[in-house]
C-alpha positions in Angstrom: 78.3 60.9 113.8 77.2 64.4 115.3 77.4 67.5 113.7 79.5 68.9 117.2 81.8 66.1 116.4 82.5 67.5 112.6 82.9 71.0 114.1 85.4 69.9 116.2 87.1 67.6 113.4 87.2 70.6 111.3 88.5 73.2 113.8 91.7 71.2 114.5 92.5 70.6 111.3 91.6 74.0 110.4 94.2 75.1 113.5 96.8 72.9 114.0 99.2 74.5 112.3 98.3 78.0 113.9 99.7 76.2 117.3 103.7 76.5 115.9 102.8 80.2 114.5 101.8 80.8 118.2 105.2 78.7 119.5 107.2 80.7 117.0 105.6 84.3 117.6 106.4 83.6 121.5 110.0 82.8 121.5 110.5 85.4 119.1 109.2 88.0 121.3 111.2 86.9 124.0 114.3 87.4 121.7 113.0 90.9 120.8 112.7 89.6 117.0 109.6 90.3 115.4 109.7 86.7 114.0 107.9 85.1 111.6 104.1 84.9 110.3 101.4 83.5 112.7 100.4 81.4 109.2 104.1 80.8 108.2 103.3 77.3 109.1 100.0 77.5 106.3 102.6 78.8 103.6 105.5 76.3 104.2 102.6 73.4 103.8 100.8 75.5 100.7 104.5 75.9 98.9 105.4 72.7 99.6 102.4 70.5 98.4 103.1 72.8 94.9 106.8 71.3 94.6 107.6 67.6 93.1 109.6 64.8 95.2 112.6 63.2 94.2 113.5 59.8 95.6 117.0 57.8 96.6 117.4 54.6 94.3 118.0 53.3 97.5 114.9 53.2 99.5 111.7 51.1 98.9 108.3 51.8 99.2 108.7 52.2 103.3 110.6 55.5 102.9 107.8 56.5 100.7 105.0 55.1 102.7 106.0 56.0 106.1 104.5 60.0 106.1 101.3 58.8 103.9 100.9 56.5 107.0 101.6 58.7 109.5 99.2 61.3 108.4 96.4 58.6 108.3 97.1 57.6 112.2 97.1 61.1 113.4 94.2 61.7 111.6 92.4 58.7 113.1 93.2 59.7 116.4 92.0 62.9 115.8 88.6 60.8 115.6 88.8 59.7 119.0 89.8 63.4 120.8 87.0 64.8 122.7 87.4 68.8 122.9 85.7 69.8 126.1 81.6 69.3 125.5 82.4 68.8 121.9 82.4 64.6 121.9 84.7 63.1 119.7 83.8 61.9 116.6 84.4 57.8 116.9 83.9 56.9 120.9 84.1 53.4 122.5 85.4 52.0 125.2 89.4 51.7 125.5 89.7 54.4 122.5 92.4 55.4 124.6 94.8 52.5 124.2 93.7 52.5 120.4 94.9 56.2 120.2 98.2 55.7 122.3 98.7 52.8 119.4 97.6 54.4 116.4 100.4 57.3 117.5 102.8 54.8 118.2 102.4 53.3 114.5 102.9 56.5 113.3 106.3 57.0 115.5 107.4 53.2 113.9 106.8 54.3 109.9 108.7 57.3 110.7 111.3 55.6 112.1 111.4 52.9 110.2 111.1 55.2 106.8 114.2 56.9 108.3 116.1 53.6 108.5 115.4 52.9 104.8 117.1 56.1 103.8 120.3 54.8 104.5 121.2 57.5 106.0 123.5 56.9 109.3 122.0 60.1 111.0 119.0 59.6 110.0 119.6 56.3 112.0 120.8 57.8 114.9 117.5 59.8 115.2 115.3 56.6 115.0 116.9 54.7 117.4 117.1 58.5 119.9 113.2 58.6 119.3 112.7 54.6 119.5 114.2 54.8 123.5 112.7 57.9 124.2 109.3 56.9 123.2 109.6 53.5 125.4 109.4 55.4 128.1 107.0 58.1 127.3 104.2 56.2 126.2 103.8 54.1 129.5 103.7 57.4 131.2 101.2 58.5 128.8 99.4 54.8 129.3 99.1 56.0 133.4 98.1 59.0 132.9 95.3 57.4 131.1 94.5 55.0 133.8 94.7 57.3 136.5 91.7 59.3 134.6 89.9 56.2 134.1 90.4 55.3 137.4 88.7 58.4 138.6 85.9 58.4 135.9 85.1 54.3 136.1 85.2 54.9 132.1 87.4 53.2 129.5 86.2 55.8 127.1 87.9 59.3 126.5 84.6 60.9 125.9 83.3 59.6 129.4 86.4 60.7 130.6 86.3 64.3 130.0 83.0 65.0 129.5 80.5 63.0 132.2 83.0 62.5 134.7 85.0 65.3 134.1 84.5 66.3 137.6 85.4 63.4 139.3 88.3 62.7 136.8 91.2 64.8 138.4 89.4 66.8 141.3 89.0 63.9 143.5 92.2 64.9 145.5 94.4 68.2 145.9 97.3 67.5 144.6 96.5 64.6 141.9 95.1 67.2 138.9 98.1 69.2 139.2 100.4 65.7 139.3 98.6 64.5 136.1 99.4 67.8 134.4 103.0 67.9 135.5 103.0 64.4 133.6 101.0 64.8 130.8 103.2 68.4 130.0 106.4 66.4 130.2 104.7 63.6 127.6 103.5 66.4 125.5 106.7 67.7 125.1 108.7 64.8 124.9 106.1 63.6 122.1 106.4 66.6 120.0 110.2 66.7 120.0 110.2 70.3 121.9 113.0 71.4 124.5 114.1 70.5 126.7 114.0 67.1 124.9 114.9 68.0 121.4 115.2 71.4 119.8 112.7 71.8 116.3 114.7 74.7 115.0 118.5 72.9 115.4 120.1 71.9 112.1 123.0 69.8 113.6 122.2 66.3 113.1 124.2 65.2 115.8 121.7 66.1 118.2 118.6 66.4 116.2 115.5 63.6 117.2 112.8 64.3 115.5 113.8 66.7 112.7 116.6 64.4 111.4 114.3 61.6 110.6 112.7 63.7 107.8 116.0 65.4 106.0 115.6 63.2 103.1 111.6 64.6 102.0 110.4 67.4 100.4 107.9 68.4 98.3 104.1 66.9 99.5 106.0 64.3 101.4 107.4 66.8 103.7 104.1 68.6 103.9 102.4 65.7 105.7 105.0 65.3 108.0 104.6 68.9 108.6 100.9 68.8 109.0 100.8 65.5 110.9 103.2 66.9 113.2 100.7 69.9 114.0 97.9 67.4 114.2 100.0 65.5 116.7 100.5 68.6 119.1 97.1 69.6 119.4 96.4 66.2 120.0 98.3 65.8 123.0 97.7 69.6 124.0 94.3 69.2 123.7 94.7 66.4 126.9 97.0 68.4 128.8 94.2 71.4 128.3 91.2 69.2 129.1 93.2 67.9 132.1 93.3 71.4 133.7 90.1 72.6 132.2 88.1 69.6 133.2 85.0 70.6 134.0 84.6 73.7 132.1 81.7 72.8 129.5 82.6 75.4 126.6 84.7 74.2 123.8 86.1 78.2 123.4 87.9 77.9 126.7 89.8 74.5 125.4 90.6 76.0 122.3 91.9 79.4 124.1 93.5 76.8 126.9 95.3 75.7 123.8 96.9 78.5 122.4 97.9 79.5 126.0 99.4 76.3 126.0 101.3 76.9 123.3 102.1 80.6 124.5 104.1 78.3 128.2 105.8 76.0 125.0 107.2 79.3 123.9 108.1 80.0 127.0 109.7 77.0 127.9 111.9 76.8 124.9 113.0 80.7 125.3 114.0 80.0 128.7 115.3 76.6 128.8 118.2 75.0 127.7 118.0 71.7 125.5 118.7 68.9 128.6 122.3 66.9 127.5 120.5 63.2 125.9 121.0 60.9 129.4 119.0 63.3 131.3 116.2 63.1 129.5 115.1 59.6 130.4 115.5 60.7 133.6 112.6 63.5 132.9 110.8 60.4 131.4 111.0 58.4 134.5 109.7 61.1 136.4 107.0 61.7 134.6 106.2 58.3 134.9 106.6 58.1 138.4 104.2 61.1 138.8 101.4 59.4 136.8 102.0 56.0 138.6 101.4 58.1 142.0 98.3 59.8 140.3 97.2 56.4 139.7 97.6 55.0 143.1 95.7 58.8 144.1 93.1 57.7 142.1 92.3 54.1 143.2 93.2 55.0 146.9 
């Protein structure tokens, strides 16, 4: 355990949630609103840890579990994140495939503390996120490979930091390919358009959002923080995909809130895609980071 390791532990926690004020501030300049707080997201976690919880009769100790658990995987995988030359906190080899599952455990409490609510939307959104994350995660899992590939590393450290050189530069076309692909996972993983829309309140079409109707109080809170965790997470590899190489820990972290400037962007520009095109923006995605891959060991 290094002290550059604790830094960078402590900046993303510190920061996570400044990401959606960023998100938020950008689409509402694009709709010439003056929009909410860049710390909103800070005050809706502060008031909410204040309030009590109230709890169906109906659900077990799943629906109370599930963002408890969740929180705890994100935060683990947080271990594991290098952020440019800072290393991450817990490296070994294959940490990669331990943080694609620790993130998939925390998609399958979530879902399956949605199904114990009873609730028949609630439903609906778990089994919307349960196909949509079957085929994200292998294209997450290439992406991965392809990097490993390049950097003869099973570790994400090694990855972006020793052989950050040779981990997406070894071809033209194969860093831009990766980011294309690891964008489309970001997005798709954090429930942004065009997959799913944060700010909707129709539960017909909600993903993401729906899952969590039934908590409030701290409960909600995690999910809320988790969920920030979560998007830096999988920004922070989009950013040290196109950074890589760039040894200063600054220019991530300002890669990142640019990042979240394009989300903005995106979701002021973009329509939400109808629900059987999106695995179709899946499989591309996939297909991208499977030719990366074959880029890579070519």
């Amino acid at each position: 355990m290094s002290v550059p390791s604790l830094v960078h532990m402590a900046i993303a926690m510190i920061t996570a949630p400044l990401i959606f004020g960023i998100i938020n501030r950008t689409k509402s300049l694009f709709g010439g609103r003056e929009g909410p707080p860049l710390l909103q997201q800070y005050f809706d976690i502060a008031k909410l840890l204040q309030k009590g919880t109230v709890y169906s009769r109906t659900t077990s100790w799943v629906f109370r579990a599930g963002p408890v658990i969740g929180l705890a995987c994100v935060l683990i995988a947080l271990a594991l994140l290098p952020l440019g030359p800072l290393p991450a906190l817990c490296s070994f080899p294959g940490d990669f495939i331990v943080m694609i599952g620790l993130l998939a455990v925390m998609r399958f409490f979530t879902m399956l503390a949605a199904i114990d609510a009873g609730s028949s939307f609630e439903g609906m959104g778990a089994s919307r996120e349960a196909t949509f994350s079957a085929l994200a995660e292998p294209a997450l899992f290439l992406c991965f490979a392809a990097i490993s590939q390049k950097a003869a590393s099973l570790s994400l450290s090694d990855m972006f930091l020793r052989h950050s050189g040779d981990a997406t530069h070894g071809s033209a076309p194969a860093p831009a390919l990766l980011a294309v692909a690891l964008f489309v996972v970001f997005l798709a993983e954090n429930a942004r358009i065009p997959v799913d829309d944060p700010n909707t309140h129709l539960e017909l079409t909600m993903i993401h959002e729906v899952m969590a109707l039934d908590y409030g109080g701290p409960d909600l809170a995690f999910i809320f923080y988790a969920s920030a965790l979560k998007l830096w997470i999988l920004g922070a590899l989009v950013v040290n995909v196109v950074l890589s190489g760039i040894e200063s820990a600054w220019a991530v972290l300002a890669g990142l809130f640019f990042l979240a400037i394009i989300v903005g962007a995106v979701e002021s520009t973009m329509a939400r895609l109808k629900l059987l095109r999106v695995p179709q923006l899946l499989i591309g995605a996939g297909a991208l980071a499977m030719l990366t891959l074959i880029v890579a060991m070519g």
